[in-house]
Predicted model as a PDB file, atoms N, CA, C, CB and O in Angstrom, pLDDT in the B-factor column:
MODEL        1                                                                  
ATOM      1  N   UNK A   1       0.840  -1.176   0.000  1.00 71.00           N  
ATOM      2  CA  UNK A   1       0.000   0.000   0.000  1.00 71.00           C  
ATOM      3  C   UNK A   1       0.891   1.248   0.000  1.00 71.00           C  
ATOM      4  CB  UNK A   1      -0.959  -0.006   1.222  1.00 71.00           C  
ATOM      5  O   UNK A   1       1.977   1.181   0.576  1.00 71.00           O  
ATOM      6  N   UNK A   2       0.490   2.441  -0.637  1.00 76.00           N  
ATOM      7  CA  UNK A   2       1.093   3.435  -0.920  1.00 76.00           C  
ATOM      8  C   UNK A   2       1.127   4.111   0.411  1.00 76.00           C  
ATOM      9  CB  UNK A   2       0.534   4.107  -2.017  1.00 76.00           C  
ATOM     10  O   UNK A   2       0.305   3.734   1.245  1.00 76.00           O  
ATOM     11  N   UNK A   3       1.960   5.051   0.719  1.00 84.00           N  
ATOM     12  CA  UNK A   3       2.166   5.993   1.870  1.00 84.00           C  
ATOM     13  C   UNK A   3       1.284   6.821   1.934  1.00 84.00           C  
ATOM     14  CB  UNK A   3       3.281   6.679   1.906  1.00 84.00           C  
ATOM     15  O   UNK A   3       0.860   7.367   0.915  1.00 84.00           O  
ATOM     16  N   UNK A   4       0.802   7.103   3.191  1.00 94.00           N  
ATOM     17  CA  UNK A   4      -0.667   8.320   3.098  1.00 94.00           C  
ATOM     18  C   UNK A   4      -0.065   9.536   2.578  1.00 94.00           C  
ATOM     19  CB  UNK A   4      -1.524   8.833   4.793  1.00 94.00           C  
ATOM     20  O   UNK A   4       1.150   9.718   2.660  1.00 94.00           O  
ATOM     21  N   UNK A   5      -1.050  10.585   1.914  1.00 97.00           N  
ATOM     22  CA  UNK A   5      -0.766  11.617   1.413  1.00 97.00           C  
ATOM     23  C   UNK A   5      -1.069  12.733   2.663  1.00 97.00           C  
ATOM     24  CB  UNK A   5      -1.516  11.717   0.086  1.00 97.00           C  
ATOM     25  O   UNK A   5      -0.273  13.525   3.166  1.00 97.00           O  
ATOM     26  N   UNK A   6      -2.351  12.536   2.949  1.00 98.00           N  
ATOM     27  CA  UNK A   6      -3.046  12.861   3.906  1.00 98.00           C  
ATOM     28  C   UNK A   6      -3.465  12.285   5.620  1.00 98.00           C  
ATOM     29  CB  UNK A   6      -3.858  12.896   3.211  1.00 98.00           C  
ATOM     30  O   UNK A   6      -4.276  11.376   5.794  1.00 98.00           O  
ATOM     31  N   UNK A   7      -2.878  12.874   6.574  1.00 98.00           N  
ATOM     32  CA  UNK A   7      -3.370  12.073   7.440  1.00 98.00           C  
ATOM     33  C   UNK A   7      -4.882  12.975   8.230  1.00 98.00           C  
ATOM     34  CB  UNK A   7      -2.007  11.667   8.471  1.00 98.00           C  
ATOM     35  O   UNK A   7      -4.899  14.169   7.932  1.00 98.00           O  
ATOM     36  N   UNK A   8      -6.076  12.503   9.160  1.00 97.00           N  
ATOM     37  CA  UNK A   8      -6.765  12.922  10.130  1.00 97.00           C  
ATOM     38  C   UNK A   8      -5.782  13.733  10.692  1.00 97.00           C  
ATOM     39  CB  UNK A   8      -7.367  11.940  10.942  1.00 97.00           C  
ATOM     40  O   UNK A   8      -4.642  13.766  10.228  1.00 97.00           O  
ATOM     41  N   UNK A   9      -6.351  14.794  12.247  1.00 98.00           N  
ATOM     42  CA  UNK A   9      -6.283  14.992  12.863  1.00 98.00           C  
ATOM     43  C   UNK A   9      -5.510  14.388  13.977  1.00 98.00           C  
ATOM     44  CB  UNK A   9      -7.008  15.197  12.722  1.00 98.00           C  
ATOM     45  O   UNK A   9      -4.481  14.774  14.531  1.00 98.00           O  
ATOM     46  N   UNK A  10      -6.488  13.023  14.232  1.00 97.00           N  
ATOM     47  CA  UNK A  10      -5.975  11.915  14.965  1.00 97.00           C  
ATOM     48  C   UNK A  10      -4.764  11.383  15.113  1.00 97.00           C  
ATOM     49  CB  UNK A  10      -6.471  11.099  14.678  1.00 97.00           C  
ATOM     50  O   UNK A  10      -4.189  11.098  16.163  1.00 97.00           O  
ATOM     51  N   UNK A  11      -4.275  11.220  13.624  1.00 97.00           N  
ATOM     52  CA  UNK A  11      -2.900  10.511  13.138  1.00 97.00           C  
ATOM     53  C   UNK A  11      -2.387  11.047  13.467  1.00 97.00           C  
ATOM     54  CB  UNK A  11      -2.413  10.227  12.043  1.00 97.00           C  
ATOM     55  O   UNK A  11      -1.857  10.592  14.481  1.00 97.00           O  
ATOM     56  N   UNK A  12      -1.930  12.536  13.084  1.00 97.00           N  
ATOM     57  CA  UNK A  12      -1.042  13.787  13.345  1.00 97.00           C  
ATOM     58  C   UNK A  12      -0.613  13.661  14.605  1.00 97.00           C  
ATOM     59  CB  UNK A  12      -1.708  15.152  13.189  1.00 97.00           C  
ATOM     60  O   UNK A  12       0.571  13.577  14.931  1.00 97.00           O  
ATOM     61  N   UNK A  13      -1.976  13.639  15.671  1.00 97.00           N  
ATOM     62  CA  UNK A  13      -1.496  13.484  17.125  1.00 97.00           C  
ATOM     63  C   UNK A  13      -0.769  12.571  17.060  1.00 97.00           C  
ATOM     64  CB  UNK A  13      -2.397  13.255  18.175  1.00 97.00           C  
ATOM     65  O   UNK A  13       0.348  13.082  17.135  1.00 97.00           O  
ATOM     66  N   UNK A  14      -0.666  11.614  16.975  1.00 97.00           N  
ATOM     67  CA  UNK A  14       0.320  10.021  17.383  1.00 97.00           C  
ATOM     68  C   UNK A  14       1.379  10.081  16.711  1.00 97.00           C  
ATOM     69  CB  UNK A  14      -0.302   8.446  16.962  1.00 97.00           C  
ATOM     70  O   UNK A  14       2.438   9.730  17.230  1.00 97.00           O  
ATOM     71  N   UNK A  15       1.328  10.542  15.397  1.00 96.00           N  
ATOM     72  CA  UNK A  15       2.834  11.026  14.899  1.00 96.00           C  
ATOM     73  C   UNK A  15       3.657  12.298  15.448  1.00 96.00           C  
ATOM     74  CB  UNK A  15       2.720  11.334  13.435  1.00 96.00           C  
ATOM     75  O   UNK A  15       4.869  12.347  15.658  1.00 96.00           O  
ATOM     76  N   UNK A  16       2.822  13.187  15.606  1.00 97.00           N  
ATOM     77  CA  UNK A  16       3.901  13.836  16.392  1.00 97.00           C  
ATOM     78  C   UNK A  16       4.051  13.894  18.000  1.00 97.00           C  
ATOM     79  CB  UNK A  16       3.852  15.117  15.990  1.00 97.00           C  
ATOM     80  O   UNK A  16       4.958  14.471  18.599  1.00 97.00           O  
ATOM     81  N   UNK A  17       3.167  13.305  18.475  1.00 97.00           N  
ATOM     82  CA  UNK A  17       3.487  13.200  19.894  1.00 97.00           C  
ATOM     83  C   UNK A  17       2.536  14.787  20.598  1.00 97.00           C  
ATOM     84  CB  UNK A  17       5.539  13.200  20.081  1.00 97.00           C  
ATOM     85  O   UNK A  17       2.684  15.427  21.639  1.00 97.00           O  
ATOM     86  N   UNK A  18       2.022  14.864  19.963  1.00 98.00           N  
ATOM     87  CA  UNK A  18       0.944  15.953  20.869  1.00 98.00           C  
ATOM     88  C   UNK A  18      -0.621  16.448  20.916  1.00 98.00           C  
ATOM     89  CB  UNK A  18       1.409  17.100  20.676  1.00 98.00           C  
ATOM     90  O   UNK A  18      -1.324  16.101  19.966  1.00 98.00           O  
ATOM     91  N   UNK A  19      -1.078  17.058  21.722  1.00 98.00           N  
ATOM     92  CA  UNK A  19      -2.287  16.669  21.832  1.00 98.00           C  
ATOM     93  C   UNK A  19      -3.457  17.328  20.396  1.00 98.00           C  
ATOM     94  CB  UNK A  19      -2.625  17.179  23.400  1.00 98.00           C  
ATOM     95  O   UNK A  19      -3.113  17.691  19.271  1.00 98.00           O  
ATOM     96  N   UNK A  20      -4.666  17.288  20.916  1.00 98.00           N  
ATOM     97  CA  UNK A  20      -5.225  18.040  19.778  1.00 98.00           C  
ATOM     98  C   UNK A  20      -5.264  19.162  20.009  1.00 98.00           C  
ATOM     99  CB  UNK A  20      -6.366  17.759  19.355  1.00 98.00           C  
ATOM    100  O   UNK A  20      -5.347  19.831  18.978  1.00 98.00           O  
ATOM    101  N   UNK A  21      -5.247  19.669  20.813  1.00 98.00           N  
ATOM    102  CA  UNK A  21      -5.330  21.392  21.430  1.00 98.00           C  
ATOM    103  C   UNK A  21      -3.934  21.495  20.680  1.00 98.00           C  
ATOM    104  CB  UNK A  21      -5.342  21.849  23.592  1.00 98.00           C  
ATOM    105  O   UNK A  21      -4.071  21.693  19.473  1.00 98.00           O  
ATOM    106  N   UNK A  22      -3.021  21.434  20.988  1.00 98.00           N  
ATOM    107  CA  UNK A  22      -1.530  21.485  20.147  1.00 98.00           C  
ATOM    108  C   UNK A  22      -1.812  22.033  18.688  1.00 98.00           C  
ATOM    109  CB  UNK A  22      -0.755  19.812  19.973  1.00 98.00           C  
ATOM    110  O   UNK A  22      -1.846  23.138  18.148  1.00 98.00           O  
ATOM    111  N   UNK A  23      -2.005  20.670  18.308  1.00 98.00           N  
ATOM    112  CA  UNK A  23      -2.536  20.653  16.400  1.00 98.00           C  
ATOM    113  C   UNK A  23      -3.017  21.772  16.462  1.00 98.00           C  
ATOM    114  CB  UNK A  23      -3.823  19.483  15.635  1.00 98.00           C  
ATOM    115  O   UNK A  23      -2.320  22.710  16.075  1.00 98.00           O  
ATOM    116  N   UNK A  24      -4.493  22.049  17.020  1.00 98.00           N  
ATOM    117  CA  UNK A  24      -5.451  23.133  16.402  1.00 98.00           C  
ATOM    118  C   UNK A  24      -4.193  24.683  16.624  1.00 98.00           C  
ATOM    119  CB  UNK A  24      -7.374  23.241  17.591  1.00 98.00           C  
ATOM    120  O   UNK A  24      -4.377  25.768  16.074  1.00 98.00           O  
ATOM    121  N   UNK A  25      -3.086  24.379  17.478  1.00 98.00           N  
ATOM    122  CA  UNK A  25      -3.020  25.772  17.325  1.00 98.00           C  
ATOM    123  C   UNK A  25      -2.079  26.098  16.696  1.00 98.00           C  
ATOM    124  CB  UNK A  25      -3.009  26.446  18.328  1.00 98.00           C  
ATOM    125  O   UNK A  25      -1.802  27.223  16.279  1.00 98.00           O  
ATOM    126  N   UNK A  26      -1.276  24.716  16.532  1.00 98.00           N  
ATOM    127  CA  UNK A  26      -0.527  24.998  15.275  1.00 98.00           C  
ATOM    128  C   UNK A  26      -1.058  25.047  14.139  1.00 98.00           C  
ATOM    129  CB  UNK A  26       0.337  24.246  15.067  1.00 98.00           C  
ATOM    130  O   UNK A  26      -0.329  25.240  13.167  1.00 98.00           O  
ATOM    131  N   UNK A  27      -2.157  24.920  14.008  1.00 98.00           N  
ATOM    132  CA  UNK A  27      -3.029  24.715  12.343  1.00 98.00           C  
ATOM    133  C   UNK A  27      -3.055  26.791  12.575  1.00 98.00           C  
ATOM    134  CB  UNK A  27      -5.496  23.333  12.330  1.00 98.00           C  
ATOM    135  O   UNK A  27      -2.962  27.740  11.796  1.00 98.00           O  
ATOM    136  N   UNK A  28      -3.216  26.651  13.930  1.00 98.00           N  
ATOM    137  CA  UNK A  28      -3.745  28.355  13.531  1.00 98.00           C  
ATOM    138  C   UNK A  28      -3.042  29.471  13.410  1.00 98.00           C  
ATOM    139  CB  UNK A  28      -4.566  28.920  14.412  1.00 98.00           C  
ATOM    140  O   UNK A  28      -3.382  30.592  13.032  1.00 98.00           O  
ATOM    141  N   UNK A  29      -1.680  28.906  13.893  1.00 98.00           N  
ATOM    142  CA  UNK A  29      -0.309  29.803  13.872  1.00 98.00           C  
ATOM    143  C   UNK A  29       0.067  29.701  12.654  1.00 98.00           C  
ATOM    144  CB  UNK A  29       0.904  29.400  14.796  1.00 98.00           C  
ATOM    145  O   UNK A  29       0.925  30.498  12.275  1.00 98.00           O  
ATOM    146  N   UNK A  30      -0.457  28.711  11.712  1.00 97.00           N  
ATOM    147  CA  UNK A  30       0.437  28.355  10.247  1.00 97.00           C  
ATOM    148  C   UNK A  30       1.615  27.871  10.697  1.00 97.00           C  
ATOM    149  CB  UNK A  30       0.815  29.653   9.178  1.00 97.00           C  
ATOM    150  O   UNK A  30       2.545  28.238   9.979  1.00 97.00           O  
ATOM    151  N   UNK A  31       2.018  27.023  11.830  1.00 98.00           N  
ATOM    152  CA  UNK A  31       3.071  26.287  11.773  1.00 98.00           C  
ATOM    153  C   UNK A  31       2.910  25.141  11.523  1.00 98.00           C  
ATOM    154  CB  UNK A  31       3.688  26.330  12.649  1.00 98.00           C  
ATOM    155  O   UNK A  31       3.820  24.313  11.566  1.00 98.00           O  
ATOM    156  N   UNK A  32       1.601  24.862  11.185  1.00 98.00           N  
ATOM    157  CA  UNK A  32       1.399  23.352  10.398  1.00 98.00           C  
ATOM    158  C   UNK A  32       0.695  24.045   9.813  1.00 98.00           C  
ATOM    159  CB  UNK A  32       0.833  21.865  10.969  1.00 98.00           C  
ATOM    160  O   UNK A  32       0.090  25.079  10.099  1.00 98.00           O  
ATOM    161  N   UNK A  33       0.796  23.327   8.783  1.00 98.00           N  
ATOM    162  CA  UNK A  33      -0.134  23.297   7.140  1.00 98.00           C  
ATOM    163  C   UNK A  33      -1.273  22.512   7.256  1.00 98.00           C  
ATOM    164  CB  UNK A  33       0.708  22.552   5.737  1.00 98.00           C  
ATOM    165  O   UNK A  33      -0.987  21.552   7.972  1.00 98.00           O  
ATOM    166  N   UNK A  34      -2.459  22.465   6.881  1.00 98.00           N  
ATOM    167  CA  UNK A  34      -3.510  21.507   6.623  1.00 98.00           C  
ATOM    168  C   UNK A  34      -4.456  22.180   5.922  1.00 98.00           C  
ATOM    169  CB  UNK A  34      -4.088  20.888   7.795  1.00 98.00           C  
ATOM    170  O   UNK A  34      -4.598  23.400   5.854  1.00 98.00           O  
ATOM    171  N   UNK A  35      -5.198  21.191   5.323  1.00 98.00           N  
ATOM    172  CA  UNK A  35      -6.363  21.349   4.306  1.00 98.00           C  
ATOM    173  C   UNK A  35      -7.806  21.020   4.847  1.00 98.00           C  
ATOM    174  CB  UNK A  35      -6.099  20.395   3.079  1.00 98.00           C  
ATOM    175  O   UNK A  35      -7.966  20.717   6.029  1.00 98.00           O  
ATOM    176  N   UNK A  36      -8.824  21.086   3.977  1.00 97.00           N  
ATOM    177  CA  UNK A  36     -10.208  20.564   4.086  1.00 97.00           C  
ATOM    178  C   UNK A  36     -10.541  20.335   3.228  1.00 97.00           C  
ATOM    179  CB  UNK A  36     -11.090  21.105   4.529  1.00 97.00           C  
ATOM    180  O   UNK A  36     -10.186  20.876   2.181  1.00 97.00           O  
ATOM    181  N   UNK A  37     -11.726  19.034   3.382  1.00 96.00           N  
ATOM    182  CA  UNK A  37     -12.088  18.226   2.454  1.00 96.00           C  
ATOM    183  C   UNK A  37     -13.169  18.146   2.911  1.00 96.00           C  
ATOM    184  CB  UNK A  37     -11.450  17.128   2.173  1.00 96.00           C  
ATOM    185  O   UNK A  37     -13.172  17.476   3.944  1.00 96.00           O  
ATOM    186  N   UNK A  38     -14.656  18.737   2.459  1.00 96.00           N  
ATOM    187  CA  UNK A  38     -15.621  18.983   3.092  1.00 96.00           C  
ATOM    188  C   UNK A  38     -15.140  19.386   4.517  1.00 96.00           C  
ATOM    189  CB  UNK A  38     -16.484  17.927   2.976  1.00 96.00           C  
ATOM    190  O   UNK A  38     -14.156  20.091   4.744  1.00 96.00           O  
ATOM    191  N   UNK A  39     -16.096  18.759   5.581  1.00 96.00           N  
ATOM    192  CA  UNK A  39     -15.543  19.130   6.898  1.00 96.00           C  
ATOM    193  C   UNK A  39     -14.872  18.535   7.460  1.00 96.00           C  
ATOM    194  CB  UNK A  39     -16.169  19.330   7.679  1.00 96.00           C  
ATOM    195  O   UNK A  39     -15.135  18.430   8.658  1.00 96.00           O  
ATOM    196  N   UNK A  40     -13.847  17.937   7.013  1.00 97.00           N  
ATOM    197  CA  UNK A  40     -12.517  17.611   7.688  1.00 97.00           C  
ATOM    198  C   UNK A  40     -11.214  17.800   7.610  1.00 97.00           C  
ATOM    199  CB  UNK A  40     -12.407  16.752   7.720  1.00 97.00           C  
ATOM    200  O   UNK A  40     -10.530  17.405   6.666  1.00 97.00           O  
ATOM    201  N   UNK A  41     -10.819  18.371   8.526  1.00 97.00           N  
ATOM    202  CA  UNK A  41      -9.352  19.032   8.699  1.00 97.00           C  
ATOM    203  C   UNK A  41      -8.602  17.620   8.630  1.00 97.00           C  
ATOM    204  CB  UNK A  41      -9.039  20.036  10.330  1.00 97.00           C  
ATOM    205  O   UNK A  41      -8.655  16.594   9.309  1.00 97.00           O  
ATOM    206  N   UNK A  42      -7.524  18.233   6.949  1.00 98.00           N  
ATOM    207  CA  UNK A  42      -6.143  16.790   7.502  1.00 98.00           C  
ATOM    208  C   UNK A  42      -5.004  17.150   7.092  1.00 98.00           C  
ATOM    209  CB  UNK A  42      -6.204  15.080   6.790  1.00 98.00           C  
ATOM    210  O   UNK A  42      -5.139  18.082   6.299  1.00 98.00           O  
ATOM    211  N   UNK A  43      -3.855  16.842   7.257  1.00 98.00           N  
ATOM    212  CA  UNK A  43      -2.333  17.413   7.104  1.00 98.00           C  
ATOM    213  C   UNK A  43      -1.697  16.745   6.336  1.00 98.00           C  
ATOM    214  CB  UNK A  43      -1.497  17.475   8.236  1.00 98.00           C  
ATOM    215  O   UNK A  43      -1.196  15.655   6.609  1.00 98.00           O  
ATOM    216  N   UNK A  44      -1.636  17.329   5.253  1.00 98.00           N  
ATOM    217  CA  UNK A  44      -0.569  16.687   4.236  1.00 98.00           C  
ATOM    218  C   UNK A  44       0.536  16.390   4.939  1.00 98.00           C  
ATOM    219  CB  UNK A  44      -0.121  17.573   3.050  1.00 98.00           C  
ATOM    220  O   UNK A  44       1.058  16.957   5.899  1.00 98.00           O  
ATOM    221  N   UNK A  45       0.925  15.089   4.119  1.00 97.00           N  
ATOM    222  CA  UNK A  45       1.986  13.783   4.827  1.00 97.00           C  
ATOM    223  C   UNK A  45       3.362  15.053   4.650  1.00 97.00           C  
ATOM    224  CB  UNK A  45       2.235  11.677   3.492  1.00 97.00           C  
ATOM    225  O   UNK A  45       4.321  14.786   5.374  1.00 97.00           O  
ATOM    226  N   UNK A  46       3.555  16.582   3.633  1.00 97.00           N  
ATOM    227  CA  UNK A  46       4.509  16.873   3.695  1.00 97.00           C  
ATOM    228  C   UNK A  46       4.909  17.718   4.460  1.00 97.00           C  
ATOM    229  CB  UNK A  46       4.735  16.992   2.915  1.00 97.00           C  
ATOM    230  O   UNK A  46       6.069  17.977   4.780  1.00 97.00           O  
ATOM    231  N   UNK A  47       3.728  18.290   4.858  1.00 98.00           N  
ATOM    232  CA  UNK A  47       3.411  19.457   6.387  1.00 98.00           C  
ATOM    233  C   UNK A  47       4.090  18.430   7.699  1.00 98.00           C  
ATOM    234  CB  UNK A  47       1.056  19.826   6.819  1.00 98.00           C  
ATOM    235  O   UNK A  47       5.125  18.936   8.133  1.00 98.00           O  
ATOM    236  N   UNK A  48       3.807  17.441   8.222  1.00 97.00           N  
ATOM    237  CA  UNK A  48       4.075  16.819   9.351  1.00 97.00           C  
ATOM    238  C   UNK A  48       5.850  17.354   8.931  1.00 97.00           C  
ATOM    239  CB  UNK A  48       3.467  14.944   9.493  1.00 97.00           C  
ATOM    240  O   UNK A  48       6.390  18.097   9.751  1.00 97.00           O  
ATOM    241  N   UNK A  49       6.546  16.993   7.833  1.00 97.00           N  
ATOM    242  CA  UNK A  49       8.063  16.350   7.934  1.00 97.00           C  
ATOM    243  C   UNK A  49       8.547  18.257   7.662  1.00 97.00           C  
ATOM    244  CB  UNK A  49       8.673  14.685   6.271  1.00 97.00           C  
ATOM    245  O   UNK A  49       9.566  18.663   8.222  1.00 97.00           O  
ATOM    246  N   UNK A  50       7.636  19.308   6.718  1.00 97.00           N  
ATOM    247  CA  UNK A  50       7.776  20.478   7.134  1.00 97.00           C  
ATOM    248  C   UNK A  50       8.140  20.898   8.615  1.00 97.00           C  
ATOM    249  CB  UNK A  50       6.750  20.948   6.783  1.00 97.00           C  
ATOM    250  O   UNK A  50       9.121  21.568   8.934  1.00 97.00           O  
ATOM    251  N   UNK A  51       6.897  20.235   9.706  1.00 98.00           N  
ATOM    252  CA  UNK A  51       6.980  21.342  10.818  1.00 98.00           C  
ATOM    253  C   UNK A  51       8.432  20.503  11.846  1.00 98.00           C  
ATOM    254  CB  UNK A  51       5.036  21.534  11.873  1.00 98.00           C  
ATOM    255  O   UNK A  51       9.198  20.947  12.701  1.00 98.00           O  
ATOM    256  N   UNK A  52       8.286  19.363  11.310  1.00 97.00           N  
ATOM    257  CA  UNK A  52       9.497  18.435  11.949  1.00 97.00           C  
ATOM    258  C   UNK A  52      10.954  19.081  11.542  1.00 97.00           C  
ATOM    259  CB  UNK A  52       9.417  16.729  11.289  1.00 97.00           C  
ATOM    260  O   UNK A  52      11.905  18.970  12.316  1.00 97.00           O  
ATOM    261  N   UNK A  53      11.064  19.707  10.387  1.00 96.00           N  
ATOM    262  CA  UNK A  53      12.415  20.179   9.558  1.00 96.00           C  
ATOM    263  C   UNK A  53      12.209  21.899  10.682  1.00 96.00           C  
ATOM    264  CB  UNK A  53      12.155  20.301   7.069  1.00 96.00           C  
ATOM    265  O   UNK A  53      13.205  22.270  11.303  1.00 96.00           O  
ATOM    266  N   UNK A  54      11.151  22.570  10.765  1.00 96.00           N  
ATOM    267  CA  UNK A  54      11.227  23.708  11.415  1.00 96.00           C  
ATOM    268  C   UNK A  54      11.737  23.401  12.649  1.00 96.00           C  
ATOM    269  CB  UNK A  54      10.061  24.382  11.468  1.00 96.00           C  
ATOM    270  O   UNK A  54      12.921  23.637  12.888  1.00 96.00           O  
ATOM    271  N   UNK A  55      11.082  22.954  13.390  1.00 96.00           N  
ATOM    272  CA  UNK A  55      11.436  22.559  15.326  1.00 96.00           C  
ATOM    273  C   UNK A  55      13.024  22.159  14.952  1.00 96.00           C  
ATOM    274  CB  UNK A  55      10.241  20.682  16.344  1.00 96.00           C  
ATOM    275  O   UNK A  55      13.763  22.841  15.662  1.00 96.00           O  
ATOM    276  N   UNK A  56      13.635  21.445  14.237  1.00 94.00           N  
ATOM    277  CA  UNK A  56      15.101  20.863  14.268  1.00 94.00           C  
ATOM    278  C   UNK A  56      15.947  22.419  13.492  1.00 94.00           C  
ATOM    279  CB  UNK A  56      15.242  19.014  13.090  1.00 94.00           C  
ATOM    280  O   UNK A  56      17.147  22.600  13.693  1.00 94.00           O  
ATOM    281  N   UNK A  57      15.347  23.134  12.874  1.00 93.00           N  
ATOM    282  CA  UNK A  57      15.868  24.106  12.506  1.00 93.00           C  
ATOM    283  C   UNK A  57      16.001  25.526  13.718  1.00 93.00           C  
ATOM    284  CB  UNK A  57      15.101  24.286  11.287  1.00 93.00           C  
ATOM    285  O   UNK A  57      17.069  26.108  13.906  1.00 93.00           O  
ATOM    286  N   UNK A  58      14.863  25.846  14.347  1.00 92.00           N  
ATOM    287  CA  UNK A  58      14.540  26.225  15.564  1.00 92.00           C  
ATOM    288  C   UNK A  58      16.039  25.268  16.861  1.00 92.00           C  
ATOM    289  CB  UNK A  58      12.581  25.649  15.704  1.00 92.00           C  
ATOM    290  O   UNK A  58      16.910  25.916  17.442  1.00 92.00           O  
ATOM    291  N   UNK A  59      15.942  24.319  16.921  1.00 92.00           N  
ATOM    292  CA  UNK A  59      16.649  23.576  17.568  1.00 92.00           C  
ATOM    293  C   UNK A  59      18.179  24.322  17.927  1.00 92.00           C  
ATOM    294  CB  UNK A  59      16.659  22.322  16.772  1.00 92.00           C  
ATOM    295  O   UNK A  59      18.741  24.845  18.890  1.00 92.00           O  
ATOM    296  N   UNK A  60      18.450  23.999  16.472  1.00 87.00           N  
ATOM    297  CA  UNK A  60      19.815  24.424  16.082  1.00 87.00           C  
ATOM    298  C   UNK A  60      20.106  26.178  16.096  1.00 87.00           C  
ATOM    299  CB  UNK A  60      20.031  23.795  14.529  1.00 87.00           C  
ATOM    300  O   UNK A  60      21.238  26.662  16.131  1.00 87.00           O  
ATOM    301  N   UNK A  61      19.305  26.682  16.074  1.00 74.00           N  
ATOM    302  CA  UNK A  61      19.124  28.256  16.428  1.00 74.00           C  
ATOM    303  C   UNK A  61      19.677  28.271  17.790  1.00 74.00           C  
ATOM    304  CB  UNK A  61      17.477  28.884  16.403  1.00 74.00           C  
ATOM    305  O   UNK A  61      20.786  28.707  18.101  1.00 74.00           O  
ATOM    306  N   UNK A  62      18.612  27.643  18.738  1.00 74.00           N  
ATOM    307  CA  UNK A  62      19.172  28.129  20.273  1.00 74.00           C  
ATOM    308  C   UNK A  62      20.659  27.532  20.654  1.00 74.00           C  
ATOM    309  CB  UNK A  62      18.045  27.523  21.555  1.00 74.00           C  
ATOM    310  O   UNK A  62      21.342  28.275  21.359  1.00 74.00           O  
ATOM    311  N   UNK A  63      21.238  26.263  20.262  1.00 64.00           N  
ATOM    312  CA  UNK A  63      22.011  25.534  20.448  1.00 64.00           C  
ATOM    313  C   UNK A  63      23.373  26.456  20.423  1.00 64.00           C  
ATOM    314  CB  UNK A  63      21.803  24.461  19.573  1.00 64.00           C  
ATOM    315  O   UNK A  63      24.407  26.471  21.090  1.00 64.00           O  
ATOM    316  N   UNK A  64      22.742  27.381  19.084  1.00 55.00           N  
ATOM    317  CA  UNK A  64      24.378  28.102  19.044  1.00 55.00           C  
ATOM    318  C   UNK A  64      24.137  29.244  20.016  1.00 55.00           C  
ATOM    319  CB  UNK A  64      25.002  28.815  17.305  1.00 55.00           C  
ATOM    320  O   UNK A  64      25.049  30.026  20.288  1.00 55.00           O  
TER     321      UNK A  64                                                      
ENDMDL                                                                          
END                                                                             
């Protein structure tokens, strides 16, 4: 089976390790990306590895 393009809400939580209050407010800061499809909010599979490349970029900011 092919790799999701799209995940739920749900997924997002378990892949990244945080809650839904989290998500929604990163959906609302624009630090995650997501779409709608009728009425459901879901995050392109390239948004998750986006906001993952930001936080490690962020990371490396404070480090120095």
């Amino acid at each position: 089976m092919p790799p999701k393009a799209l995940y739920k809400v749900s997924e997002a939580m378990v892949i990244l390790s945080l809650s839904r209050t989290i998500i929604y407010e990163l959906i609302r800061s624009g630090r995650l990306r997501s779409v709608r499809e009728g009425r459901a909010r879901l995050i392109p599979a390239g948004a998750i590895a986006d906001y993952v490349a930001l936080l490690e970029r962020e990371s490396i900011g404070r480090a120095a």
